[in-house]
C-alpha positions as CSV (number, residue, x, y, z in Angstrom):
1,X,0.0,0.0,0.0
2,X,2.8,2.5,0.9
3,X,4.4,1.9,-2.5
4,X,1.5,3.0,-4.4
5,X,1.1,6.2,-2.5
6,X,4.9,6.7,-2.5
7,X,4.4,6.1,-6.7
8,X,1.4,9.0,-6.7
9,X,3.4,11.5,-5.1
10,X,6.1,11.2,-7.7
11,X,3.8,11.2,-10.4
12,X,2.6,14.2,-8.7
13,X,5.9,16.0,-8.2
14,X,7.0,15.1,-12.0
15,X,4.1,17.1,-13.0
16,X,4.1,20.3,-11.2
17,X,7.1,22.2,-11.6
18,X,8.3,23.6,-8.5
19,X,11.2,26.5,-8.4
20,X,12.8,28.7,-6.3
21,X,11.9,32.2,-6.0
22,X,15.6,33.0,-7.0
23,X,15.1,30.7,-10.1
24,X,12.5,32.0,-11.1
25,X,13.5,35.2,-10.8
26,X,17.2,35.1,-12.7
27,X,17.1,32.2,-15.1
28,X,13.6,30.9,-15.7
29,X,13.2,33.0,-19.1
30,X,16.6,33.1,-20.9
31,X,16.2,30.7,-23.6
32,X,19.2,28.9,-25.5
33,X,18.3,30.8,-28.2
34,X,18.6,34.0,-26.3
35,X,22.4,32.8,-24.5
36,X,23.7,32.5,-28.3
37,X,21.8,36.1,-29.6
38,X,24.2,37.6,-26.1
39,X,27.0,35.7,-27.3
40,X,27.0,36.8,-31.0
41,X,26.9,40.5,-29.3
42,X,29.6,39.7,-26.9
43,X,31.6,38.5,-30.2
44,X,31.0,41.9,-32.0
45,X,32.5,44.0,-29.3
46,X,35.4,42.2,-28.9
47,X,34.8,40.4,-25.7
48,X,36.8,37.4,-25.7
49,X,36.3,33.6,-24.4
50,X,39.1,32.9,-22.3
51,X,37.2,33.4,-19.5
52,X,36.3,29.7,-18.5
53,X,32.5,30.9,-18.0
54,X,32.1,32.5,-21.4
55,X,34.0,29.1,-22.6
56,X,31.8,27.0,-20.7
57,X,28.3,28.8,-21.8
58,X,29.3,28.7,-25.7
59,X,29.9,25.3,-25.5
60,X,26.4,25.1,-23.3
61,X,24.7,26.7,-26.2
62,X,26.2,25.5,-28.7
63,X,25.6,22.1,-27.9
64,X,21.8,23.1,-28.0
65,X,21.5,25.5,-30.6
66,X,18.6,24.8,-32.9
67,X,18.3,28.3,-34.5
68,X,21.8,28.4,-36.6
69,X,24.1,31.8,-35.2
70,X,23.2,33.7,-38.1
71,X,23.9,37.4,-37.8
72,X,20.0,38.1,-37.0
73,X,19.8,36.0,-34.1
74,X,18.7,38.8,-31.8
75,X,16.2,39.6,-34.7
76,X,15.1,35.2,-34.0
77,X,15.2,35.6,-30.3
78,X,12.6,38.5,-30.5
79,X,10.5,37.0,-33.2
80,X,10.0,33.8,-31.0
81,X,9.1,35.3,-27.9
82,X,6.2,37.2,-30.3
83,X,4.8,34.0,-31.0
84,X,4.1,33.8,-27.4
85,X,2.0,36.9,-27.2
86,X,-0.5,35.7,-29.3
87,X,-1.3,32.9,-26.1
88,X,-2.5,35.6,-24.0
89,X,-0.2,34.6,-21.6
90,X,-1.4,30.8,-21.3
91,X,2.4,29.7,-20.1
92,X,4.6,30.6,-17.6
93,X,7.7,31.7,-18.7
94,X,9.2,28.4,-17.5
95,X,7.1,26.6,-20.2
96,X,7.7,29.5,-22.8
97,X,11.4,28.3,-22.2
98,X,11.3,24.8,-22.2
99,X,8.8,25.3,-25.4
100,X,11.9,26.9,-27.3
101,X,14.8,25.1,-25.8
102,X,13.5,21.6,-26.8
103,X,11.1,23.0,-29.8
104,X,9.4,19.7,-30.4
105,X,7.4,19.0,-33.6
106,X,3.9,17.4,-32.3
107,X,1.7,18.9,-29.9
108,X,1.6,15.6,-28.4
109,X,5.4,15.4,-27.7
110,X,4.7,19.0,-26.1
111,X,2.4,17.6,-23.8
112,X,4.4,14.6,-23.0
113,X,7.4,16.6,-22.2
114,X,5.5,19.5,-19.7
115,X,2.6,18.1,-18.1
116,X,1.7,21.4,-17.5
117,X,0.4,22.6,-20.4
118,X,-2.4,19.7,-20.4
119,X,-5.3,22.0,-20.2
120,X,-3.7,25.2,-21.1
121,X,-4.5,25.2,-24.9
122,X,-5.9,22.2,-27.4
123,X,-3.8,20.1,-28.8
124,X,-4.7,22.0,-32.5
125,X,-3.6,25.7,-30.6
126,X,-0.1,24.0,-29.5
127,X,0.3,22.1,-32.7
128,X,-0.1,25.4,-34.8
129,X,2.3,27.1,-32.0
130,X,4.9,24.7,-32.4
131,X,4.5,25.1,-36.5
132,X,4.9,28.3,-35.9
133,X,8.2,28.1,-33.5
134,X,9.6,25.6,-36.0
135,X,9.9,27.9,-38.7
136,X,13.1,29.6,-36.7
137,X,14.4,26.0,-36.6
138,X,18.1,25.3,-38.4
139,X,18.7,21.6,-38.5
């Protein structure tokens, strides 16, 4: 008996999303997308990467990187987080960031990987979100 309750609260806990207020506050909302847009800025003024933190988050986001490190990746970076406006604010901006980080195809792979949008929007709303998102893609 204990096992199953032990099992439902980790089903539980794998489907609410539970931060800190510092999270939240500082690093919730920068998207991969965003790090390489900062980076690409940081490269036009002459900031170097010998710094092993710089190194580090390059190698972070590059590892990552589905949007290509054009020259207009700023212009990318903005014209994603657009796509969010039209949700009138349906997601947190956890979810908003997880949404562009993993930018997954299918509606239902969206809801498989954050059980937190089940409800938010039909599966026809995220589907045409994600089409939408995708079209930034670089593969």
């Amino acid at each position: 008996m204990m096992e199953y309750e032990n099992e439902d609260q980790e089903q539980e806990n794998e489907n609410n999303i539970e931060l800190t207020p510092e999270f939240k506050k500082h690093a919730q909302g920068c998207t991969i997308i965003e790090y390489i847009s900062l980076i690409k800025n940081d490269e036009k003024n002459g900031i170097r990467d010998d710094n092993y933190i710089v190194k580090s988050t390059k190698e972070f986001a590059n590892m990552f990187n589905k949007y290509g490190f054009s020259d207009n990746i700023a212009h990318k970076a903005y014209d994603i987080r657009k796509i969010f406006k039209t949700c009138d604010d349906k997601f947190t901006q956890l979810e908003q960031t997880i949404l562009v980080d993993l930018a997954p195809s299918k509606a239902e792979e969206a809801f498989s990987l954050i059980p937190s949008l089940k409800g938010k929007v039909s599966e026809d709303e995220m589907q045409q979100l994600l089409d939408d998102l995708n079209k930034y893609v670089v593969m």
